[in-house]
C-alpha positions in Angstrom: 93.2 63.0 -0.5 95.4 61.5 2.2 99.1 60.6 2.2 100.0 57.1 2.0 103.3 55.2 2.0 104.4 58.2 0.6 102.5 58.7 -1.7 99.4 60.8 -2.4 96.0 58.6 -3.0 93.6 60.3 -5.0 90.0 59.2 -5.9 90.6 59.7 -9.5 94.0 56.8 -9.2 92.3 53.4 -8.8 93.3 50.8 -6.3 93.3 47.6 -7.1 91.5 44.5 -5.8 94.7 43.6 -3.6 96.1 47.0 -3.1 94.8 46.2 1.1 96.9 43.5 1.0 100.0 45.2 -0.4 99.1 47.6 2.1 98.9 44.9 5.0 102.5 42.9 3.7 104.2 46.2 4.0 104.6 48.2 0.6 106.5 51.0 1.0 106.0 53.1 -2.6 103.7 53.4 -5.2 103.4 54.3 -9.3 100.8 55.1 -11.5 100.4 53.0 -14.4 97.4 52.2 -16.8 95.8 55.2 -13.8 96.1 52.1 -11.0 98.6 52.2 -8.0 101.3 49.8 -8.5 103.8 48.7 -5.9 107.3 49.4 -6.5 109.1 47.8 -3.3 108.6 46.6 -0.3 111.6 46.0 2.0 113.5 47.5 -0.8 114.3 46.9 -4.3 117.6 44.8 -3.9 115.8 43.3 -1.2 112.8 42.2 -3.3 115.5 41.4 -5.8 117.0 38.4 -4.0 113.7 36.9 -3.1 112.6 36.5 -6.8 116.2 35.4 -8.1 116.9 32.9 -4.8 112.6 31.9 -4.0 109.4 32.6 -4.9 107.2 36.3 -5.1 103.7 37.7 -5.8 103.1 40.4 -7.1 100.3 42.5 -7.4 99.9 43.4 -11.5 96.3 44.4 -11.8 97.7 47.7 -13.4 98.2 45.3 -16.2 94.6 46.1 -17.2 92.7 43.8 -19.5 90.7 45.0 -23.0 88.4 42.6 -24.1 87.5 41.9 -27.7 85.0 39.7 -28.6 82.1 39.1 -31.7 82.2 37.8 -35.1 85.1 40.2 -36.0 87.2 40.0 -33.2 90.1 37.4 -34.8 90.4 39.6 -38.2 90.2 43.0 -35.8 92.8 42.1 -33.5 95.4 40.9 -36.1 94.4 44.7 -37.7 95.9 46.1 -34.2 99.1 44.3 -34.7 101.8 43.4 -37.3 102.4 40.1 -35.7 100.9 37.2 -38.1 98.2 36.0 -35.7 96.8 32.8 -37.8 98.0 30.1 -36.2 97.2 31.3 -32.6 95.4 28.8 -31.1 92.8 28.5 -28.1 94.5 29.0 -24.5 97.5 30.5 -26.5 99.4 33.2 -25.7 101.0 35.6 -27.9 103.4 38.3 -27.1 102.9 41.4 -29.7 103.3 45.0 -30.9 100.6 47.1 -31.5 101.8 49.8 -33.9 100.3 52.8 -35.3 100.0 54.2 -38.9 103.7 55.3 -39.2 104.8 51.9 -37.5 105.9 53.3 -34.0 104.9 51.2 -31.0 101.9 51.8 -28.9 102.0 49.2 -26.9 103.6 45.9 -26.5 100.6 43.3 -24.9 100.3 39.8 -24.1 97.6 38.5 -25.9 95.2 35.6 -24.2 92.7 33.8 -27.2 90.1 32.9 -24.8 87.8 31.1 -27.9 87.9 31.8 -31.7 85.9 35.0 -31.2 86.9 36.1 -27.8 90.5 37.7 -26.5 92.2 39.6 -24.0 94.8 42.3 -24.6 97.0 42.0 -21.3 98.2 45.9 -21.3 101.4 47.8 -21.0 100.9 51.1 -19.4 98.8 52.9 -22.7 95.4 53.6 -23.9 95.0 50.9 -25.4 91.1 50.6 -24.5 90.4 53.6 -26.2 92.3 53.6 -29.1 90.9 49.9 -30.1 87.3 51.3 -29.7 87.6 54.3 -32.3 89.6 52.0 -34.4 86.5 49.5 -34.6 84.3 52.1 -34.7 85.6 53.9 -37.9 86.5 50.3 -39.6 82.8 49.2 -38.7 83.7 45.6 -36.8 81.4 43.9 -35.1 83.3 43.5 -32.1 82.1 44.3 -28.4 85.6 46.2 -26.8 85.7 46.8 -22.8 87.4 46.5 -20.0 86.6 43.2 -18.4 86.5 43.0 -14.4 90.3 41.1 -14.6 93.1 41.5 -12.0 96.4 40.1 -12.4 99.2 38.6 -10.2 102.2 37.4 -10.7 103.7 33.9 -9.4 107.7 34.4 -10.3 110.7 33.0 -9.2 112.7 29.7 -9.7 110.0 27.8 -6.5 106.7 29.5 -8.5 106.3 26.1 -9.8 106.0 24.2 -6.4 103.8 27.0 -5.0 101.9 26.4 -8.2 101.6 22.8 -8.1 100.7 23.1 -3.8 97.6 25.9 -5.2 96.8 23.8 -8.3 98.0 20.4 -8.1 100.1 18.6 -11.0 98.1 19.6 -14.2 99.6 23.1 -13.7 102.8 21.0 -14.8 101.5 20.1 -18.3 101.2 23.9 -19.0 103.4 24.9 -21.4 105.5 28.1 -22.2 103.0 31.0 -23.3 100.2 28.9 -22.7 97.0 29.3 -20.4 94.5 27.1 -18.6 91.1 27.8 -16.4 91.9 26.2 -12.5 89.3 27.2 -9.7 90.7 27.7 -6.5 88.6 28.1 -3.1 85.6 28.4 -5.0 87.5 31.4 -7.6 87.5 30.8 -11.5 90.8 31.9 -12.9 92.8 31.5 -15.8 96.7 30.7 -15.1 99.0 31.6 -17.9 102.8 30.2 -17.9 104.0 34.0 -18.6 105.3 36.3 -16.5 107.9 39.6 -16.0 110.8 38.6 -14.1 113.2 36.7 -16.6 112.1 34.0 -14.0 110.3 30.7 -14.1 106.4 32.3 -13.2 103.0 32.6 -13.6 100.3 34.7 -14.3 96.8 34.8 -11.9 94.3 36.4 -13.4 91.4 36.7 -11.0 87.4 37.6 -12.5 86.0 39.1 -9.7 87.6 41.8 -8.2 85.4 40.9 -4.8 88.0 37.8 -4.4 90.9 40.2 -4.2 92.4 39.6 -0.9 90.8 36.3 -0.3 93.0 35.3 -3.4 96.2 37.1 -2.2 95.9 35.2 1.4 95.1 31.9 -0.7 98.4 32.0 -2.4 100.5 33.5 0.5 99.7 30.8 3.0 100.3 27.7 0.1 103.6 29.6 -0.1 104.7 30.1 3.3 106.7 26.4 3.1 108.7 27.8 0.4 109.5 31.1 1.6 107.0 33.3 -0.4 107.7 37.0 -0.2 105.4 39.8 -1.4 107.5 41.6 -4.0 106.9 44.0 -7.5 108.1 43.6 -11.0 112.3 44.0 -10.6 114.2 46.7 -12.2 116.7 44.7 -11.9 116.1 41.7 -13.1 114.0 43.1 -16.1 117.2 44.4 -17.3 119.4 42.1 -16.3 116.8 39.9 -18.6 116.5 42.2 -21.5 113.3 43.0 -21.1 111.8 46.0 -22.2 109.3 48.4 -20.3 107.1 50.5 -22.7 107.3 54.3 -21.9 110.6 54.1 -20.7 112.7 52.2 -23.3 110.4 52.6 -26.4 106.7 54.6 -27.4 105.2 55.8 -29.9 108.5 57.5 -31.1 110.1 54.2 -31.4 109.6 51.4 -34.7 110.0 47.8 -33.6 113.2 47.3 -35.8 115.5 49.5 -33.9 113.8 47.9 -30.8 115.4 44.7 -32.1 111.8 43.3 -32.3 111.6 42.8 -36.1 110.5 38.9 -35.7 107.2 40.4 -34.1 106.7 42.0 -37.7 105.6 40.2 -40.3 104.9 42.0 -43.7 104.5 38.4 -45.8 101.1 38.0 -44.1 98.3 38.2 -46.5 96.1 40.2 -43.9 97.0 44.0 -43.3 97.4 45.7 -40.0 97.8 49.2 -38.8 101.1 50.1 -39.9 102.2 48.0 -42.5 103.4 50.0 -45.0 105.4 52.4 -42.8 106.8 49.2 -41.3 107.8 48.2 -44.6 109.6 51.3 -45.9 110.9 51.5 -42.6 112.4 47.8 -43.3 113.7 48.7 -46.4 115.3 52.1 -45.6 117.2 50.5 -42.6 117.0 51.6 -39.4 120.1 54.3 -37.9 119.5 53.3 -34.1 119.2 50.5 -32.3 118.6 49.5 -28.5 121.4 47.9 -26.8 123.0 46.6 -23.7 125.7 49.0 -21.5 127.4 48.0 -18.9 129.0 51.6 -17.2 131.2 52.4 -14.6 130.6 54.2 -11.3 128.4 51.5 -9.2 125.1 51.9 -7.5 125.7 55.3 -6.6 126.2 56.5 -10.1 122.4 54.9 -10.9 120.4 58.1 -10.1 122.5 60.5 -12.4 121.7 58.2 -15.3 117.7 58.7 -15.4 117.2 59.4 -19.4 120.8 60.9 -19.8 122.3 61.7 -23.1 125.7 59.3 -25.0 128.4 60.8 -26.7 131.4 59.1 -28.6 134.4 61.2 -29.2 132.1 64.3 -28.1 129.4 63.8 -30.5 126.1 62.7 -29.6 125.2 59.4 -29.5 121.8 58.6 -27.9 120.2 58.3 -25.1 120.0 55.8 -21.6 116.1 54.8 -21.5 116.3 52.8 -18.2 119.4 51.8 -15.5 120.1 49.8 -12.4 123.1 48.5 -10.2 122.8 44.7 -10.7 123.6 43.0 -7.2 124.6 39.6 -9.1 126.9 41.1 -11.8 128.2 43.9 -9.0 127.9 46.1 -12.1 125.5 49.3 -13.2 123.8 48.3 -16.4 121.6 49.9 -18.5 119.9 49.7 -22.0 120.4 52.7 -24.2 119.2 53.5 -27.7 122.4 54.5 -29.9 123.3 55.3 -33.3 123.9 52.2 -35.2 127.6 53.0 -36.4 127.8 53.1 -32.2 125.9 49.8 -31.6 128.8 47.2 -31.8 129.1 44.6 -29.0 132.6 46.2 -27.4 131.9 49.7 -28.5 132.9 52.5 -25.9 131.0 55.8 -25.2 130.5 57.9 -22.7 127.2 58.6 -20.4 126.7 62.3 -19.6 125.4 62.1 -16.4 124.4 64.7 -14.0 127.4 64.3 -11.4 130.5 63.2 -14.0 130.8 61.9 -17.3 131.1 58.0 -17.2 132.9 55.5 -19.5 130.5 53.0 -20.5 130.7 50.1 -22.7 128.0 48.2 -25.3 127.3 44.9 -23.9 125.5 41.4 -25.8 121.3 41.3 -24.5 120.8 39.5 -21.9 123.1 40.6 -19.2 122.0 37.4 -17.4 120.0 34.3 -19.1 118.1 31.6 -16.7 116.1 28.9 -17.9 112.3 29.6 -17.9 110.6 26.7 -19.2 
């Protein structure tokens, strides 16, 4: 093993098709997610901030690992993985979704590609997924083919994506609707562009099929977006929470029920078909739930951000949750957070305070989305 951008590469972490790249535009930091690296800044975050929110950024997402399903079963086994009513997903449709587990808590929240009537990708969050479909199949006896598909991702985000994409693409990539996908070929590279993306941007998603093409694709994209200012960057802290948008292991798992995720319109228990889940979901339903994730805005300012990793609420001493994720927001000048709270604490207005590890601050429940810009 060797030490890298601070970071300790190890055979048994892959890399990913344009992890020489990130390597070449200057990435400073690494994680591990879905057991891939996966960049985490580059000049720095704020810095990478202000080039998604202001230009235009790639990103390199191939931890976002693909699982494959495909065979005679696959439509009636993938709406089995997920309580999401699936019917009327049609061809180069995407579908964002739960995937839940017999007692309804989350075990992933994918993007789901229908690549034909029998055929689909599972665009991952950072879980097994791959390995809990293929025992689920297994023991329910589809007849479905489940693997991991040689797929890498990128990401295309920021309010000039769309004239980067129309310079790579030309103008068809305008007729591409919101959570919809299309197959382009670039330089000689098949790839399926999807209108999706993480940033709370305007974006798209790459997805290359042959992880050869790697840098060739990366370089392809950088110099089309040179004109318009293209920065290398990574999925934003920031600006996921500025947007709302939730980051699986950190603000919800397994321990977690899509209701008090306020994700009940990804449940649907009127479907005729079942789906892992169902029943908990609907006791869970009719019970109510007694938490619920929400918005804080709290005092203190950038430097109060590293005290807050996972720390615990209170309201007039009592406890009262929990912060699952926190940044400073440069736009707002204010540290936000989202936080899973009692539902008698949940209010818009409510006041609690954040234990953290330097001082307790005052923090305050604030409406989801901090900040709202038009995507479509």
């Amino acid at each position: 093993m060797t030490v890298l951008s601070n970071i300790v590469i190890s055979a048994r972490v892959r890399r990913s098709p344009f992890f020489a790249a990130t390597q070449r535009y200057g990435c400073k930091a690494y994680s591990v997610y879905n057991h891939m690296y996966m960049p985490l800044y580059y000049q720095s975050p704020e810095a990478d901030y202000w080039h998604l929110v202001n230009g235009v950024t790639l990103w390199d997402v191939a931890v976002e690992r693909q699982v494959e399903i495909v065979g005679p079963d696959a439509a009636r086994f993938v709406q089995l993985l997920s309580p999401r009513d699936l019917s009327n997903c049609a061809v180069g449709q995407c579908k964002y979704l739960l995937m839940t587990d017999e007692t309804g808590g989350i075990l992933n929240d994918p993007v789901l590609l229908k690549l034909a009537e029998d055929r689909y990708w599972l665009s991952l969050a950072d879980s097994d997924v791959l390995l809990w479909a293929k025992g689920v199949a297994y023991f329910g006896n589809y007849d479905v083919e489940i693997f991991e598909p040689d797929v890498s991702p990128l990401q295309l985000q920021g309010p000039l994506a769309a004239a980067v994409g129309e310079a790579l693409f030309g103008s068809a990539l305008n007729d591409l609707k919101y959570f919809w996908f299309a197959e382009f070929e670039l330089a000689g590279m098949p790839l399926i562009v999807s209108r999706t993306g993480w940033s709370g941007e305007r974006g798209y998603e790459i997805y290359l099929q042959n992880g050869d093409d790697g840098d060739r694709l990366w370089e392809t994209i950088m110099e089309a977006g040179n004109p318009h200012g293209i920065a290398p960057a990574t999925p934003s802290a920031i600006r996921r929470i500025e947007g709302g948008l939730l980051s699986y292991g950190a603000d919800m798992n397994l321990d977690n029920n899509p209701y008090e995720m306020n994700l009940g319109r990804l449940v649907d228990l009127d479907q005729e078909a079942d789906f892992i889940g169902k029943a908990a979901l609907a006791r869970i339903k009719k019970a109510g739930i007694t938490r619920r994730l929400v918005g804080l805005a709290v005092e203190g300012g950038a430097a109060a951000v590293p005290s807050l990793e996972r720390a615990a609420i209170t309201c007039d001493g009592a406890p009262a949750g929990r912060i699952t994720s926190a940044v400073y927001s440069p736009s707002l000048e204010q540290t936000i957070a989202l936080a899973l709270v009692p539902l008698a604490q949940s209010g818009e207005g409510s006041v609690l305070t954040v234990e953290s590890d330097v001082v307790p601050l005052s923090a305050k429940v604030s409406p989801l989305p901090f900040v709202s810009r038009k995507t479509v």
